[in-house]
C-alpha positions in Angstrom: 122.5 95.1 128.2 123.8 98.4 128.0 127.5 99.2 128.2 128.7 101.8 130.9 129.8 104.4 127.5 126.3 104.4 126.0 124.6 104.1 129.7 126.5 107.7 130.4 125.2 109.1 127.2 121.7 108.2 128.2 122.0 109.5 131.5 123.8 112.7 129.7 121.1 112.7 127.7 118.1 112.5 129.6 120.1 115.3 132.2 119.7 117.7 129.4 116.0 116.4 128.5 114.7 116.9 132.0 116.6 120.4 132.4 114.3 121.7 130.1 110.6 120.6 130.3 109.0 123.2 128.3 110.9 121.3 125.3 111.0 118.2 126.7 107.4 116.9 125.1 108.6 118.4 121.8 111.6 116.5 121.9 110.8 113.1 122.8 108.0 113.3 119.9 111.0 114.3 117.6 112.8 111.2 119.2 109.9 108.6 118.5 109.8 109.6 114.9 113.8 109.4 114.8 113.7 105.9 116.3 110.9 104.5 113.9 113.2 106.3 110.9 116.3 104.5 112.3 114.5 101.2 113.3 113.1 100.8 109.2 116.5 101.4 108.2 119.8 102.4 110.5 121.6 104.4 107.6 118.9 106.8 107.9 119.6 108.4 111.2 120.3 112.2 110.2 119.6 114.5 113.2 119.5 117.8 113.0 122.5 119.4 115.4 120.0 120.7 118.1 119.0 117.1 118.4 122.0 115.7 118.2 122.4 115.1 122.2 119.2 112.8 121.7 121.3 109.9 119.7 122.1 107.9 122.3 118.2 106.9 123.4 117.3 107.2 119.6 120.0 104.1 118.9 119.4 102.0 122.7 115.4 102.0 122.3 115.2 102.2 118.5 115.0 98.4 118.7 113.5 98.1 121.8 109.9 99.6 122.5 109.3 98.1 126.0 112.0 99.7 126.9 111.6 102.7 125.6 108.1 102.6 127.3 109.8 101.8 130.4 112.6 105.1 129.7 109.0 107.3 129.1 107.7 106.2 132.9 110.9 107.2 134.3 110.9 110.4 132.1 107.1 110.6 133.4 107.4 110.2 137.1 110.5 112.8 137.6 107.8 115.0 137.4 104.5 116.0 140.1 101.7 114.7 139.5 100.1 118.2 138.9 102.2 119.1 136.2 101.7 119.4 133.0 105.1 118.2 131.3 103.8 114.8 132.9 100.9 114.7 130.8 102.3 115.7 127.6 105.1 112.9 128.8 102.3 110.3 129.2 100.4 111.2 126.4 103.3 110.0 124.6 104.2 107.2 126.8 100.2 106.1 125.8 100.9 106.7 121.6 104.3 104.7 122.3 102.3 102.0 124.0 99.9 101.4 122.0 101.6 101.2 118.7 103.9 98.7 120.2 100.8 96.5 121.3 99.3 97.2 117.9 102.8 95.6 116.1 103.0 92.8 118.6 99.2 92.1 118.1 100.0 91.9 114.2 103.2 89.5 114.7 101.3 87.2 117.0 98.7 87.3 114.4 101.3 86.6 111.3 102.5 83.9 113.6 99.7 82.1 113.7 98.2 82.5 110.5 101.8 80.7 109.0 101.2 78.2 111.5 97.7 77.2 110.3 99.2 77.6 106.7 101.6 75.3 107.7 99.1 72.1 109.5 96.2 72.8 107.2 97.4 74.3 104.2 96.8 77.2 101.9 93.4 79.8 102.2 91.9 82.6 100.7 92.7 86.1 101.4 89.2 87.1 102.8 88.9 83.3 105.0 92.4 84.3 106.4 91.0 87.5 107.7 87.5 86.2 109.0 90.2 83.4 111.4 92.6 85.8 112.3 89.5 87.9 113.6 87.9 85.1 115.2 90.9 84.0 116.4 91.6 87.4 118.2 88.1 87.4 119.3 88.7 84.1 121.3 92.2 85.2 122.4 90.1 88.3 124.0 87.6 86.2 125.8 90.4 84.0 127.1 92.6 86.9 127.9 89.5 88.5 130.3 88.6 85.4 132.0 92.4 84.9 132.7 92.2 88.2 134.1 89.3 87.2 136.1 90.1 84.2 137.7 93.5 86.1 139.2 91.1 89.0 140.3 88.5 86.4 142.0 91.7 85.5 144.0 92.3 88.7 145.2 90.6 91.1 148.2 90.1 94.4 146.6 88.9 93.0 143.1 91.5 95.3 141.9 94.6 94.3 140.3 97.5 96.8 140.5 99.2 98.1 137.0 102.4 96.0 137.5 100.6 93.0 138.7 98.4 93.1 135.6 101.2 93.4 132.9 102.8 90.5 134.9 99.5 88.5 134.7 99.1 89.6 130.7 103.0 88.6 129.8 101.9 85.1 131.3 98.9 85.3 129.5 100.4 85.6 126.6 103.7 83.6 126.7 100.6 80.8 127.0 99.3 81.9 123.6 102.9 81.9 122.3 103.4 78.6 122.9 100.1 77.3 121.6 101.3 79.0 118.2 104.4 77.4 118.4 103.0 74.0 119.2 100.3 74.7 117.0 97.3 74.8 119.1 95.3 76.7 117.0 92.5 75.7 115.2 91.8 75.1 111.9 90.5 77.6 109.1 86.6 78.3 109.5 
């Protein structure tokens, strides 16, 4: 939850941010790398005065990627769909996204391989990476079909953006809790 001081300096923030969209791109690439800097280690936030005014997104989203993601759409869609500051704005909103999946992908991935550490004891290096691939490969094949069935269910065979990251957070709370509960097979 954001409090009402730090919710003004985002909304001062992004005024100043949108006021000038033939920096904007620039800025919000100077912002990502400011929040991965801070997020490895706080004491190193040291902006430069002209981006000073960007601190208070740096520090909210810094530890919070969806979010971000979510700040980038807004960003995004304050803009026609013709216009190029929305594709620069996207392009990062894609680079954001997918380095977040990438990290969450490798968590899930750690999770599970302590887990099976943990039921079936220690492996080599090179047998840990041959599961953990298969592992994904099945969590892939399950995550389609999962997809599938909810789009057999529906009239246009097409499943809207939101409805499909609704559908995948399900999906994937399910493999969550198979990790936790260690529902995961053994070592190959």
């Amino acid at each position: 939850m954001i409090d009402d001081d730090t919710q003004k300096a985002i909304n001062e923030c992004t005024r100043v941010l949108l006021q000038n969209p033939s920096s904007l791109a620039k800025w919000l690439n100077s912002a990502d790398k400011y929040m991965q800097t801070f997020a490895a280690d706080p004491g190193q936030l040291l902006l430069p005065n002209a981006h000073a005014f960007m601190e208070p997104i740096i520090r909210t989203y810094a530890h919070n990627t969806e979010e971000f993601i979510q700040y980038l759409l807004y960003i995004r869609d304050t803009f026609g769909v013709n216009e190029l500051t929305r594709e620069h704005v996207q392009n990062i909103r894609r680079r954001v996204t997918i380095r977040h999946a990438q990290q969450v992908r490798r968590e899930r991935s750690s999770r599970a391989t302590a887990k099976a550490k943990e039921l079936y004891g220690e492996n080599s290096y090179h047998a840990r990476l041959k599961w953990v691939s298969d592992l994904e490969h099945g969590w892939a094949q399950r995550r389609l079909a999962f997809l599938a069935k909810h789009r057999s269910t529906l009239k246009g065979k097409k499943i809207d953006a939101e409805a499909r990251a609704d559908l995948l957070a399900e999906f994937w709370d399910i493999i969550d809790t198979e990790i936790f509960e260690g529902e995961i097979p053994p070592w190959n």
